[in-house]
N, C-alpha and C positions, 0 to 999 in steps of 0.2 A: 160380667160387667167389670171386675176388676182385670182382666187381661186386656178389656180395650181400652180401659184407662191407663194402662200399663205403655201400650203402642202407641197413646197419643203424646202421651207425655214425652215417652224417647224421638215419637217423629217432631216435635215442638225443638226438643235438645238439638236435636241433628240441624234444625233451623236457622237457630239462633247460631249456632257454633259455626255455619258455614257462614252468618252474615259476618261474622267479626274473622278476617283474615288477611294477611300480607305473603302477597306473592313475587318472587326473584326469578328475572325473566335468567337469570344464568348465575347461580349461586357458587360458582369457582372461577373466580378468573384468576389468570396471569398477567403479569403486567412486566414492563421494561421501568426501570431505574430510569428516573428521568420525566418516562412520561406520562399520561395519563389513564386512568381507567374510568368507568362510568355504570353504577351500581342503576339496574334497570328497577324499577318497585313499583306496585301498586300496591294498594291495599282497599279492605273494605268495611264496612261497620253497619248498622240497621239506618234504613229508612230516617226514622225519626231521631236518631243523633247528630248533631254536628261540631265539627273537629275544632277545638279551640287552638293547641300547639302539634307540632311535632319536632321529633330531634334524631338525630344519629349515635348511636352507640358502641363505644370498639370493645370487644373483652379480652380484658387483660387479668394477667393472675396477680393476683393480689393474697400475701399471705397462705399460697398454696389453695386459693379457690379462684375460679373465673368469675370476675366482675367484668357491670357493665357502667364503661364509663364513658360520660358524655362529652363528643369531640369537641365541644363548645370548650370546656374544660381543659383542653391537653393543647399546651402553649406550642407543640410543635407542629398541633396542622395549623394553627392562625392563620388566615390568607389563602392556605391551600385545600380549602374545600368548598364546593357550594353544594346549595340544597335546590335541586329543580323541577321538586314537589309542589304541590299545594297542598290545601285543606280538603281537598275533593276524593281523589283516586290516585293520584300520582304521587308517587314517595322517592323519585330516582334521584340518586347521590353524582357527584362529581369530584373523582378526588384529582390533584395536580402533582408536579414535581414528586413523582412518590419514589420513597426511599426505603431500603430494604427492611429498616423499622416497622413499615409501614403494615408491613406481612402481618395478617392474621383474621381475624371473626369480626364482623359489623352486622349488626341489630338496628331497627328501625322503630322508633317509638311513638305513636300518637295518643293526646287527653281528647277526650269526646265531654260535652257537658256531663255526662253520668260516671262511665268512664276512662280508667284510663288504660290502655292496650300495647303492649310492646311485643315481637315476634317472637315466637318461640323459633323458628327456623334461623339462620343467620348468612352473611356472604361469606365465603372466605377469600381472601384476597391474598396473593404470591404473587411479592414483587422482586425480581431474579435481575441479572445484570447479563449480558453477552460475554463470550470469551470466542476470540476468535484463533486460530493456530493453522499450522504449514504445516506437511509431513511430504516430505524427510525434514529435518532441520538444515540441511545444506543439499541445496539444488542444483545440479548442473545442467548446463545444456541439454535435451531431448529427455531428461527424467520426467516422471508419472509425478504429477503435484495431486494432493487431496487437503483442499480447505475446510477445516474443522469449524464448528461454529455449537459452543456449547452451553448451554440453557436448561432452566430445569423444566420451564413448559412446554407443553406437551400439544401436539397434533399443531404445532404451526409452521409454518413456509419460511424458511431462510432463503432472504437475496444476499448476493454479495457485490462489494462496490471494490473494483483501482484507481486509488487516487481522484474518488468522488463520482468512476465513472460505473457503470455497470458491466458487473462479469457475464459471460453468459454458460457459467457450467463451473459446478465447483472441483471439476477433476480436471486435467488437462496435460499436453507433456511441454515443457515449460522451450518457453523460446527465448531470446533477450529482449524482445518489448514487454516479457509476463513482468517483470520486477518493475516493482511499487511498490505502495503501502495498502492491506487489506483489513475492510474491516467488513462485519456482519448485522444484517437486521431484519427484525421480522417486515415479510409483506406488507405491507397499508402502515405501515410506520417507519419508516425510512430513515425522518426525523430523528428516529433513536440510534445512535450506529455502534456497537462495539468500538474497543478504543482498535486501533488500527495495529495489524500487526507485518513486519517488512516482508517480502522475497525477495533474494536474490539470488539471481540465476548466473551460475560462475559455468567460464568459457575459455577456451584456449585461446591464444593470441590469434587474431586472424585480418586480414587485411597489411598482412605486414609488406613494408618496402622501408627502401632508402634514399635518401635525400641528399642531396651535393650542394654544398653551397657555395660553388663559381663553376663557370662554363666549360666543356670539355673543348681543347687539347689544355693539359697544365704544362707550364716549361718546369723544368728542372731549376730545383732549389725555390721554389713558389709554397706553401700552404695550400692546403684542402682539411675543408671538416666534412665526415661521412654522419645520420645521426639514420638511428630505426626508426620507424614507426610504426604503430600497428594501434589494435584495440584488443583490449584480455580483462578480463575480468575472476579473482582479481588481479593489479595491475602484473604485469612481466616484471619479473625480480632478477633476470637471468639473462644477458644479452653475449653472444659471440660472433666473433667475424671471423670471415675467412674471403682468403684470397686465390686465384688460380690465374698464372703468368699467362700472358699468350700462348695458343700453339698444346697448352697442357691439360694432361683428362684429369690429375688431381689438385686439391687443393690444401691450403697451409690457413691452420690457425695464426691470426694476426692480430688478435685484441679483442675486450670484453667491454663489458658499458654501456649501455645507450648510446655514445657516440664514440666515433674513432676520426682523432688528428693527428694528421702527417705534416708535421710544422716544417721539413723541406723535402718536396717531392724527389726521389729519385728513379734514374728510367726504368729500373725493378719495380715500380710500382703501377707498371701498366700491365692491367690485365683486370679482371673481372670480381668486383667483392659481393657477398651475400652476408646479411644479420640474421641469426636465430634469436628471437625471442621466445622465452619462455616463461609459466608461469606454474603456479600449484593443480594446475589441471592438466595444462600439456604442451605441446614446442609446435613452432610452423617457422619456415623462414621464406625470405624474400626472394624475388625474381633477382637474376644476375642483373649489377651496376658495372658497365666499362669504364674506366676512367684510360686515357691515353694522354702518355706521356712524352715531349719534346723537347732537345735541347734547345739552350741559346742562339741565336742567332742563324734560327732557319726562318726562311718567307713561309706564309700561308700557304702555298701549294708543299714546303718539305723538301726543296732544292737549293742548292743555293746558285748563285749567279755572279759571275766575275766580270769586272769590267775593264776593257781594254783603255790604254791611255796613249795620248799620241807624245810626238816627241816633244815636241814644244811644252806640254802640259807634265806640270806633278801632280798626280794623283794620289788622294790618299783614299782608303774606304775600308770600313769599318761595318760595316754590312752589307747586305746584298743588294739593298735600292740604287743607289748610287752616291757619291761625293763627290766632289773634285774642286781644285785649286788653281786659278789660271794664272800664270805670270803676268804678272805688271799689275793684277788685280789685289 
């Protein structure tokens, strides 16, 4: 008799102790700085009670013991929490804007008329930031890029975004449309992005030529400006010219700089110039520029033409078109 009042008793205990309970549908989460999390909860109590209040509870140490203290309480979530429980079954939390503070244990508390029941179980909540990074630190043309993206949470999906747009591989070998600004965020939260961090992808000069700024034939004793140009990343710090005469296989250093002025042409200056630009990466130069050069007082074909004058006439003429002076005129 006494052992089956023994068994009734512990099956009664076992009863009771499963009606009164509060269950977390995911008791660890992670979360981003910034944004939100959401504390899933039920709970449950006997038949015959009903729920007057409930509250939320974060424990913090206090004096070297974990207290529980009510977020009603702690002026820094004001605003940034709601409760989207009721009195029935549902106890789930909403927390907002969360900040790394924010990290730690939350306890869920309800008063029944008889009553009053708080979790022994609790959530823990880690709220982390993004870091996002490039390796190598300096990237050239056709290098192996790998985008870092570092977090303390665990088993979730990193996207990456250029310049707001989406990447599709965080390894890649870097070209000159890869340079932008990168930043990282988990899957289905986009919204939160790491702060952004740059590539740029450094290149030798390329596309180089030169440019003339008046028409070819120049006469002698005339101006010419010659200027490079290209595209280098970063920019050409290093510009040389050279020149090769008509007729000849080698050429002569003639000037440096970005541009080169021959403030009066002379007929030595006809034959073919080329610019090297250069930069911290490496040199390309231009296709050959002709420039040809003419004296004064030749016609457009390169001849000149004499004109005959009869006798009766003085002729004067001073170039090759014609003049002339008639008497009595």
């Amino acid at each position: 008799r006494s052992v089956n009042q023994f068994y009734f008793v512990f099956l009664l205990a076992e009863k009771v102790s499963a009606a009164w309970l509060v269950t977390f549908e995911n008791p660890d989460i992670c979360a981003l700085r910034g944004s939100s999390a959401e504390f899933r909860c039920s709970y449950n109590y006997p038949d015959e009670e009903s729920v007057r209040q409930t509250a939320w509870d974060k424990g913090m140490i206090q004096n070297g013991v974990l207290e529980r203290v009510r977020l009603s309480g702690l002026p820094s979530y004001y605003g940034r929490y709601e409760y989207q429980g009721d009195h029935a079954h549902n106890c789930s939390l909403v927390l907002r804007d969360l900040q790394e503070n924010d990290t730690g244990y939350y306890f869920f508390w309800f008063d029944t008329d008889k009553f009053g029941r708080r979790s022994k179980k609790s959530v823990y909540l880690s709220v982390t930031g993004l870091e996002a990074s490039v390796r190598p630190n300096r990237v050239r043309l056709g290098d192996s890029v790998t985008l870092d993206c570092r977090t303390e949470c665990q088993n979730t999906k990193i996207i990456w975004f250029r310049d707001g747009r989406p990447v599709a591989e965080p390894t890649f070998k870097a070209q000159i449309t890869d340079t932008g600004n990168y930043s990282c965020a988990f899957e289905g939260i986009e919204s939160s992005q790491s702060d952004p961090v740059a590539l740029d992808v450094w290149y030798p000069p390329l596309n180089v030529s030169v440019e003339v700024n008046r028409s070819d034939p120049l006469l002698v004793g005339s101006s010419v400006t010659l200027t490079c140009r290209g595209s280098a990343r970063p920019a050409a710090i290093t510009y040389t010219w050279w020149h090769s005469s008509n007729g000849s296989n080698s050429s002569t250093e003639v000037g440096s700089g970005q541009v080169l002025s021959i403030s009066s042409v002379e007929l030595t200056h006809t034959g073919t110039y080329v610019c090297q630009a250069e930069n911290r990466v490496g040199q390309s130069r231009s296709a050959e520029l002709l420039l040809t050069v003419e004296e004064t007082g030749r016609n457009p074909g390169g001849t000149e033409e004499l004109l005959s004058c009869m006798d009766d006439l003085q002729c004067q003429c001073a170039f090759s078109f014609f003049c002339a002076t008639f008497n009595g005129f």
